[in-house]
SERO-4910 file (N, C-alpha, C, O; in steps of 0.05 Angstrom, whole numbers):
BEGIN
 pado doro    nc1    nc2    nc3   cac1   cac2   cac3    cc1    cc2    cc3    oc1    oc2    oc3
  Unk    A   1609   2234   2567   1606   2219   2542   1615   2190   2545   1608   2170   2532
  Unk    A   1634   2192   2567   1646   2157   2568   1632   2138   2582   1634   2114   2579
  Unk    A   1617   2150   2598   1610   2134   2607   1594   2104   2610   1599   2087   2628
  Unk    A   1570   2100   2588   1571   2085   2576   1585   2057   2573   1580   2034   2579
  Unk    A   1609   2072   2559   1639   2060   2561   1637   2035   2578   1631   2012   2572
  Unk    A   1642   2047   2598   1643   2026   2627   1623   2006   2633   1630   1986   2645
  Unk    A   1595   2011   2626   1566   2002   2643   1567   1979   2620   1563   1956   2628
  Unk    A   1571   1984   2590   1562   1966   2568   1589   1941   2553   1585   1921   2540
  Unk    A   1615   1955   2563   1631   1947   2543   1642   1954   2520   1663   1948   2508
  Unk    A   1616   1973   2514   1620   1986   2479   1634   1996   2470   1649   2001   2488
  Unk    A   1644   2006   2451   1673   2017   2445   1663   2058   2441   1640   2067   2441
  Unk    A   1687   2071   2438   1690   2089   2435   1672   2092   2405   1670   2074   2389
  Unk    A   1660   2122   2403   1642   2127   2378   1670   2148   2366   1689   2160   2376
  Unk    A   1657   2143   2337   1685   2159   2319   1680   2186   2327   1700   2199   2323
  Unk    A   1660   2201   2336   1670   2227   2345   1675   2232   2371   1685   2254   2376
  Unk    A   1669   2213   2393   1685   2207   2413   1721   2216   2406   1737   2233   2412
  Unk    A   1719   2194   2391   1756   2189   2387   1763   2220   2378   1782   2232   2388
  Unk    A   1746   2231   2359   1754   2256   2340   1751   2285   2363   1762   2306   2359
  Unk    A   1737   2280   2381   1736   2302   2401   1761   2298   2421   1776   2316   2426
  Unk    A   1764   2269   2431   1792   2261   2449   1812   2272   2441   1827   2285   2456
  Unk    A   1817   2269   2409   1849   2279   2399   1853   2297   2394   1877   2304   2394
  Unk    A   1833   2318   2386   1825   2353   2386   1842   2351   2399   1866   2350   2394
  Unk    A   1827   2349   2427   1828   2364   2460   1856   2348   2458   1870   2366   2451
  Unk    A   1875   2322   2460   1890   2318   2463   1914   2336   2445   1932   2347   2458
  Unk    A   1914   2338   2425   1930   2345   2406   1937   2376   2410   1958   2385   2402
  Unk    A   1907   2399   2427   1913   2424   2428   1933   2429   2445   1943   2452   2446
  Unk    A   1947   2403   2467   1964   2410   2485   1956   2432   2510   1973   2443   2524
  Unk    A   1915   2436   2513   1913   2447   2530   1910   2432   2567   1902   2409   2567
  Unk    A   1915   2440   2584   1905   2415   2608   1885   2404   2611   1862   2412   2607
  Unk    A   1895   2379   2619   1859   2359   2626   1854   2360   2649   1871   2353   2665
  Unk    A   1833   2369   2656   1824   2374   2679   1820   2349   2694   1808   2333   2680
  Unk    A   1827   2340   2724   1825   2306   2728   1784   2312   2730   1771   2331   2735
  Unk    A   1776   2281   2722   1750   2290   2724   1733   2297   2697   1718   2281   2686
  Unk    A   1737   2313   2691   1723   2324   2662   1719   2295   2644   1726   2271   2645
  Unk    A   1701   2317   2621   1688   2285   2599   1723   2286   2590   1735   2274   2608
  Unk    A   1737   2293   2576   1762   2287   2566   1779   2269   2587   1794   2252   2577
  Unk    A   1778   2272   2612   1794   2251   2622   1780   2222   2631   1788   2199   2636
  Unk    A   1749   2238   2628   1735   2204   2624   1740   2193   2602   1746   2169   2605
  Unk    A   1740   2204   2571   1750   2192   2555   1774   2177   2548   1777   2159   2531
  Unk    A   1794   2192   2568   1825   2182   2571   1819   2154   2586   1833   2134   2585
  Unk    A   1798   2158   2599   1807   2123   2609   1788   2103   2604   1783   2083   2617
  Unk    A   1779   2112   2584   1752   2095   2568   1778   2083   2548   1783   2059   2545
  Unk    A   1789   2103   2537   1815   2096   2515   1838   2075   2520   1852   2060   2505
  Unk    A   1837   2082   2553   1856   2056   2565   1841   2043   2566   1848   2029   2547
  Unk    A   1823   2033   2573   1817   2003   2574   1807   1991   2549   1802   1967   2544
  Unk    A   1805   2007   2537   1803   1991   2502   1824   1988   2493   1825   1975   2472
  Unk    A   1852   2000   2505   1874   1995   2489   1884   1976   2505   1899   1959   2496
  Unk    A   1876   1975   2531   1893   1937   2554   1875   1915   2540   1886   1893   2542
  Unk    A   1847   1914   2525   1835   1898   2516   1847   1888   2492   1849   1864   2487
  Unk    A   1856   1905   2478   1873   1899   2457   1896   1888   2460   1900   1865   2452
  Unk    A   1914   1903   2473   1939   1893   2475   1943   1867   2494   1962   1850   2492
  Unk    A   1922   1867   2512   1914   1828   2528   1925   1823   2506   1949   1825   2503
  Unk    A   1906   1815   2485   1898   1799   2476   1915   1791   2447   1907   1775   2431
  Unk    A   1941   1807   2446   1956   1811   2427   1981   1793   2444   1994   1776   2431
  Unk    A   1989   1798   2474   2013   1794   2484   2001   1767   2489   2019   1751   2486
  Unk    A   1982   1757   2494   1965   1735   2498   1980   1709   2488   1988   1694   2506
  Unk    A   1986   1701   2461   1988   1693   2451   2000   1695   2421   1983   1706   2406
  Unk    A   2021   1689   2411   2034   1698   2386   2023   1683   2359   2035   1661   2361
  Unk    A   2014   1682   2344   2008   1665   2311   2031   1675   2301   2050   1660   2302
  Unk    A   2036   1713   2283   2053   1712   2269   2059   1741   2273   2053   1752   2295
  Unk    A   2069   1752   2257   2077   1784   2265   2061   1791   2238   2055   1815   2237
  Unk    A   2056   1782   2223   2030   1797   2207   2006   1799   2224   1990   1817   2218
  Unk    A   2000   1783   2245   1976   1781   2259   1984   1799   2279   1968   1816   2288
  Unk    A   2006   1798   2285   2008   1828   2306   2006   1853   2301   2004   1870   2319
  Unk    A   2007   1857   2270   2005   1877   2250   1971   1880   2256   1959   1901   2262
  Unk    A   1965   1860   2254   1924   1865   2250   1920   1876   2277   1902   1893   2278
  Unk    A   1931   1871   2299   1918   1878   2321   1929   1914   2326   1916   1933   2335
  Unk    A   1957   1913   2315   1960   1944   2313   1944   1959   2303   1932   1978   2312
  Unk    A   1945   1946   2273   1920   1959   2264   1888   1968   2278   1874   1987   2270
  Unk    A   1886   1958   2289   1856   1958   2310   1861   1983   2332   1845   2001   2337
  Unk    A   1884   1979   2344   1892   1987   2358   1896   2027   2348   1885   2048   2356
  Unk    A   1910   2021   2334   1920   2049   2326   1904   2061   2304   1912   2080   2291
  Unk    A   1878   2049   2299   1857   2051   2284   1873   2062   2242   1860   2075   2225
  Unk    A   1888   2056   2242   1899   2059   2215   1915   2030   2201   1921   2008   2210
  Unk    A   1917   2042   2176   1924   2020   2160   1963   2022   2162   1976   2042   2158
  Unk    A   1972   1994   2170   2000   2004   2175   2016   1986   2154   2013   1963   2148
  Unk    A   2036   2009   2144   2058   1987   2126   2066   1965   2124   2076   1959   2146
  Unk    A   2070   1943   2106   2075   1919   2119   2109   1920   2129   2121   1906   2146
  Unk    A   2120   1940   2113   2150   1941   2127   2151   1949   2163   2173   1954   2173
  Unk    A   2128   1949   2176   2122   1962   2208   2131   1929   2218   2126   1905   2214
  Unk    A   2143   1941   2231   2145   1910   2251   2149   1916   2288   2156   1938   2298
  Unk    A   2142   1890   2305   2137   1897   2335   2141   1860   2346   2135   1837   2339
  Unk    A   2152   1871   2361   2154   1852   2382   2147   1842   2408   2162   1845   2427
  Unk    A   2123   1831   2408   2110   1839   2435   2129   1827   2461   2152   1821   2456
  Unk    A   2118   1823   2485   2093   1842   2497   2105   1880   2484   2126   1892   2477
  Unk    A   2074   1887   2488   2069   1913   2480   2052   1922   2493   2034   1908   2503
  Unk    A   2053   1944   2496   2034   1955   2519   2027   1989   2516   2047   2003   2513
  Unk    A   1998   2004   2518   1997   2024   2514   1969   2033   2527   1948   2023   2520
  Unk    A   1975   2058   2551   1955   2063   2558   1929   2081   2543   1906   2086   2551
  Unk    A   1941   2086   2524   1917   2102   2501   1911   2088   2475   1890   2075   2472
  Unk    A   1935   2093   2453   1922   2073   2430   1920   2084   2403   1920   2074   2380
  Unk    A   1918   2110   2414   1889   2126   2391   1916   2142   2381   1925   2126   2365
  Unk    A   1930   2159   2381   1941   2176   2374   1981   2168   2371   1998   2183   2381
  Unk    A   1986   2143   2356   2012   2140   2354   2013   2136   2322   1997   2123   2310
  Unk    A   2034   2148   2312   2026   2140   2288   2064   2137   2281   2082   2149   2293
  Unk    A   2067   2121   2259   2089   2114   2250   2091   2112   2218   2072   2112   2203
  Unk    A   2116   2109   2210   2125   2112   2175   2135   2084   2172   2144   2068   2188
  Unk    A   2132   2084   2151   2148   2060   2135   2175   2054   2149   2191   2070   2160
  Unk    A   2177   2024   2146   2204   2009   2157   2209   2009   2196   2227   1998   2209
  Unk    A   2184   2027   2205   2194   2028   2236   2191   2001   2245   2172   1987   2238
  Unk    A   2215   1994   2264   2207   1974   2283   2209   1980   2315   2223   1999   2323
  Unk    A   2199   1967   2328   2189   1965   2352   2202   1943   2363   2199   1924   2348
  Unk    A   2216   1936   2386   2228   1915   2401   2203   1914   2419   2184   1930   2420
  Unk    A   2209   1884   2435   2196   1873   2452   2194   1893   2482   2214   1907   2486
  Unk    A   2172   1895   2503   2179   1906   2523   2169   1936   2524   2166   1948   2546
  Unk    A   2163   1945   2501   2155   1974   2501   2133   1984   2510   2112   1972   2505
  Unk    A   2132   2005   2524   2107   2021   2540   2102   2047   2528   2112   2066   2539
  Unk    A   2091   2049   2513   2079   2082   2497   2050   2093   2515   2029   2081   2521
  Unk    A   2058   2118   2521   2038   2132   2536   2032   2154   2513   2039   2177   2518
  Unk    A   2019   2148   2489   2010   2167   2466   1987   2192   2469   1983   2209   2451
  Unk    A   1973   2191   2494   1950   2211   2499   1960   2232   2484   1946   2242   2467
  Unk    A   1990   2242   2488   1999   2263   2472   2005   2265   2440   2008   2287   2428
  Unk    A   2005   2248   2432   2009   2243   2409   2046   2232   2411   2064   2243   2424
  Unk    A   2049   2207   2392   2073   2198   2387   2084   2196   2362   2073   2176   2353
  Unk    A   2098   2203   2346   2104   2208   2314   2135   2194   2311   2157   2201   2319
  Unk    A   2129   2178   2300   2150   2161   2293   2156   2165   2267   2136   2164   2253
  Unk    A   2180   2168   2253   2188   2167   2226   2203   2148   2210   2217   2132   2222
  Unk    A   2202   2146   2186   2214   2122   2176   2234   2114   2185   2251   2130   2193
  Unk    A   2236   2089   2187   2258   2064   2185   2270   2075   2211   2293   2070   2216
  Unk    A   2254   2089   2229   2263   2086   2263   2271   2061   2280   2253   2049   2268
  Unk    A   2275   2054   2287   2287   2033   2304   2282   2037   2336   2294   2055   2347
  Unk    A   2263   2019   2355   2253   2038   2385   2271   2003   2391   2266   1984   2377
  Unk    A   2288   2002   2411   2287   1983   2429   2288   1965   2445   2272   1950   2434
  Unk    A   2297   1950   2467   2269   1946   2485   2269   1955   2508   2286   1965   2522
  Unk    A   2247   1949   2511   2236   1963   2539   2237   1990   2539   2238   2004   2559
  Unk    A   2238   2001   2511   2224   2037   2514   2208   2046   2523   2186   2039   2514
  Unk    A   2208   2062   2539   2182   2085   2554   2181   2102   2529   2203   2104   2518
  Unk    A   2164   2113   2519   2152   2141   2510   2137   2148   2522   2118   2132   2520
  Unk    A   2130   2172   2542   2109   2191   2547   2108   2212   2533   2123   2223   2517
  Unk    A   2088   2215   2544   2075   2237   2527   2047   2263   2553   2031   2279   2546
  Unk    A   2052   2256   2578   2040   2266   2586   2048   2283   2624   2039   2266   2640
  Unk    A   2053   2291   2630   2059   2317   2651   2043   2312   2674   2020   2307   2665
  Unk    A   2042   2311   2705   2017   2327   2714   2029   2350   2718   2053   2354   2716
  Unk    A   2009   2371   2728   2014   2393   2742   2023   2392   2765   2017   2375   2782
  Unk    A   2036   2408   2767   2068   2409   2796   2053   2421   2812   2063   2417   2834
  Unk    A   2032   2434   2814   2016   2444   2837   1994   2430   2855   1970   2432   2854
  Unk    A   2015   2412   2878   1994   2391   2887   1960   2387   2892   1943   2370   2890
  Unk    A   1961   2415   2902   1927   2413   2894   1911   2408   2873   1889   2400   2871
  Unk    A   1933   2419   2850   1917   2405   2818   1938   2389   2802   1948   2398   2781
  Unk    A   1949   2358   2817   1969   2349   2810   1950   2323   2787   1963   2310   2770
  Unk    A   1919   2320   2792   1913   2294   2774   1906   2308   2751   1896   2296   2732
  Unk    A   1911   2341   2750   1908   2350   2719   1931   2338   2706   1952   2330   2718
  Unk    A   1925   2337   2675   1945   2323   2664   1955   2351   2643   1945   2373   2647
  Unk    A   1978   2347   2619   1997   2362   2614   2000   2351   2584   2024   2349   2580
  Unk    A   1989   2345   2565   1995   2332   2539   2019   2349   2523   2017   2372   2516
  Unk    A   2039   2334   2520   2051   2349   2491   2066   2332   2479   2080   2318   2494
  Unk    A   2066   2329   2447   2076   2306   2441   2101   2302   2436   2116   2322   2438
  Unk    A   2113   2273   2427   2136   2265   2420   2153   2261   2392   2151   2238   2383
  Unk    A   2164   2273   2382   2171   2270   2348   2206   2256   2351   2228   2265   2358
  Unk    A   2195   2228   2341   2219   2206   2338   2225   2215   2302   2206   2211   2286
  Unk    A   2251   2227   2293   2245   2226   2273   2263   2206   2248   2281   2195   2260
  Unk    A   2264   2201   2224   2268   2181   2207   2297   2186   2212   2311   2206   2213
  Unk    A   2304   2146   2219   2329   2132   2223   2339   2145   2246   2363   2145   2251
  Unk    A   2324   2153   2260   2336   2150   2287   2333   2123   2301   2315   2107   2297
  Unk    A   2354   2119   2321   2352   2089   2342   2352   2101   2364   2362   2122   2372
  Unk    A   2333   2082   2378   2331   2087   2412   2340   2052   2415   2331   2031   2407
  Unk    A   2363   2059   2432   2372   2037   2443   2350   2022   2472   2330   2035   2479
  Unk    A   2356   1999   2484   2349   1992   2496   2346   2001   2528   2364   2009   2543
  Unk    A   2321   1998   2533   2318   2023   2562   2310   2056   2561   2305   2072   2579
  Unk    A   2312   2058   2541   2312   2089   2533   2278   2096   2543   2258   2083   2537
  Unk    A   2283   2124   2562   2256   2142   2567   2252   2167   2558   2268   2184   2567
  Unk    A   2238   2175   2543   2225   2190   2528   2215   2208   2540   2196   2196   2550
  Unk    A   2212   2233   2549   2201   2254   2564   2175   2262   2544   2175   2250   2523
  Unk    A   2160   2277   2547   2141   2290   2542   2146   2316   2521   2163   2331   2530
  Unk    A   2139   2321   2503   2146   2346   2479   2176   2346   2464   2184   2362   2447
  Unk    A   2189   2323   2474   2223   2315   2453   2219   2310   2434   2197   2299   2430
  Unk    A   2237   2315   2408   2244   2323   2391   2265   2297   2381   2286   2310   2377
  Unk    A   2269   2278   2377   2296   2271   2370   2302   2268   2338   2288   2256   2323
  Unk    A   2324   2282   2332   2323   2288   2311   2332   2275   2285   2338   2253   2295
  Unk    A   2337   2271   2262   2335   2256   2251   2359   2235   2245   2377   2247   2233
  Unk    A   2365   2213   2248   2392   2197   2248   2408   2198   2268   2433   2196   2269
  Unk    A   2388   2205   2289   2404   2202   2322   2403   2179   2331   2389   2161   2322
  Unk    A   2426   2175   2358   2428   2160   2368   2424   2157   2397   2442   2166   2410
  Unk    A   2401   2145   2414   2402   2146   2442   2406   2121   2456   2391   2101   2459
  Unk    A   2435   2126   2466   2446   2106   2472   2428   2092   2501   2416   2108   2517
  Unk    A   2429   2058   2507   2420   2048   2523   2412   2060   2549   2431   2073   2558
  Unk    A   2384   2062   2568   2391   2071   2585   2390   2098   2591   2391   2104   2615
  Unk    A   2387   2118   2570   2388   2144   2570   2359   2146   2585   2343   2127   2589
  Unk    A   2356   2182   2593   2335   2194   2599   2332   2218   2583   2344   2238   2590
  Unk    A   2313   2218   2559   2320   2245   2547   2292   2260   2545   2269   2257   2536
  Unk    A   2310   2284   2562   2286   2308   2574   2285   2327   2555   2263   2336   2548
  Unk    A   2308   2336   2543   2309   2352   2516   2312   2340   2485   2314   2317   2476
  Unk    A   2310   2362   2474   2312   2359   2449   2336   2353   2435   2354   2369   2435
  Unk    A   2340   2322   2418   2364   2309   2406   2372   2330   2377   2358   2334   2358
  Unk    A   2389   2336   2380   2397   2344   2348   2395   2324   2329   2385   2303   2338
  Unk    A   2400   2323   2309   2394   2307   2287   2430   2295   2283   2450   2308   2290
  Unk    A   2430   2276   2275   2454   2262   2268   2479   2265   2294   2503   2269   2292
  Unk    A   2461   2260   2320   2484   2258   2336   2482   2232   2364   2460   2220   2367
  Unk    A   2495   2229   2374   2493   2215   2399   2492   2218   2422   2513   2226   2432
  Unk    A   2474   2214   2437   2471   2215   2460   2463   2206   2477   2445   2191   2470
  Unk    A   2468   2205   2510   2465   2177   2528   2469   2197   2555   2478   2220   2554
  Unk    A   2462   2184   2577   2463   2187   2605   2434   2197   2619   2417   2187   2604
  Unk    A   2428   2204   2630   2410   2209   2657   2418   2238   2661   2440   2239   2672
  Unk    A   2408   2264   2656   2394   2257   2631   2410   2258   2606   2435   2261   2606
  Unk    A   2393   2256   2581   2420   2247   2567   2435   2277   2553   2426   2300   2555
  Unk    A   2456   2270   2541   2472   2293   2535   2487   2281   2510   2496   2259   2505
  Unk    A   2486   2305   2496   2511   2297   2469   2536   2287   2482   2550   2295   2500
  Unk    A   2537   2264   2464   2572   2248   2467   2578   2260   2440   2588   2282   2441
  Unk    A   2572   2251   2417   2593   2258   2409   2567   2268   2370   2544   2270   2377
  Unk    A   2571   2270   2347   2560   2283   2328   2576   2257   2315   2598   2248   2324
  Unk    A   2562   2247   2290   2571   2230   2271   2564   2245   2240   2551   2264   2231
  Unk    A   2577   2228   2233   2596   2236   2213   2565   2242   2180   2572   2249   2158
***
């Protein structure tokens, strides 16, 4: 289906996008190869075309708002704010709530889907992934989707990496630097490689 894609320039067709995020969102494997992982990288290069052209040059952060918008194909709050450079190898499948901001430096790998909740706070230089290969080197360029749920008033401090299918829960804290492979409880803190509860607030 993607192919196209490549030969013309043209953008992804809306049931393009609506078959990608199916298949993305069921959390079944992508086979390396298949139309779904051609689509996966039809999706990246419409999303480096975008984001060029956003880190490119600054006018205002309402205008960085417009390019999100394009980007993440929805209409976003004006309380959303970001600080570029920004960068994302998919595009299609991040979605966020009212009041989130975004620091400068951030890399979102959303193929899996990324769910951000209100008045979150990511940053900088956050990784989010969202995607696995298979540990079995002969089928290591299959890929592994499962998504990420950042949830309302939580902070990810600066440096923070995001594993694939985490959970962080609501009014947490991940301190600078962390690696978090599991799931955050809600209202607590945590930090290290990988990270671990310090301590539960109040």
């Amino acid at each position: 289906m993607a192919e196209s894609f490549y030969e013309d320039g043209g953008e992804l067709t809306s049931d393009q996008i609506a078959y990608f995020l199916e298949r993305m969102n069921s959390g079944e494997e992508v086979e390396a190869g298949s139309e779904v992982h051609r689509l996966m990288t039809a999706a990246s290069e419409r999303a480096m075309r975008i984001t060029s052209r956003m880190n490119a040059q600054f006018d205002s952060l309402s205008h960085v708002r417009e390019r999100l918008e394009e980007l993440w194909i929805c209409d976003l709050p004006e309380s959303v704010g970001l600080f570029p450079p920004f960068t994302t190898d998919c595009g299609l499948n991040t979605h966020v709530g009212e009041g989130v901001f975004i620091n400068a430096g951030c890399r979102f790998q959303d193929q899996g889907g990324i769910y951000i909740g209100n008045r979150a706070l990511i940053g900088h230089n956050c990784v989010i992934a969202t995607l696995n290969h298979n540990m079995d080197p002969a089928l290591r360029a299959n890929l592994l989707p499962a998504p990420v749920h950042i949830e309302a008033d939580a902070w990810l401090g600066a440096n923070v990496t995001v594993l694939p299918g985490v959970t962080i829960g609501e009014g947490a804290v991940v301190a600078a630097g962390a690696v978090v492979t599991k799931d955050v409880p809600a209202r607590t803190v945590v930090g290290g490689v990988p990270a671990k509860v310090i301590k539960e607030l109040a």
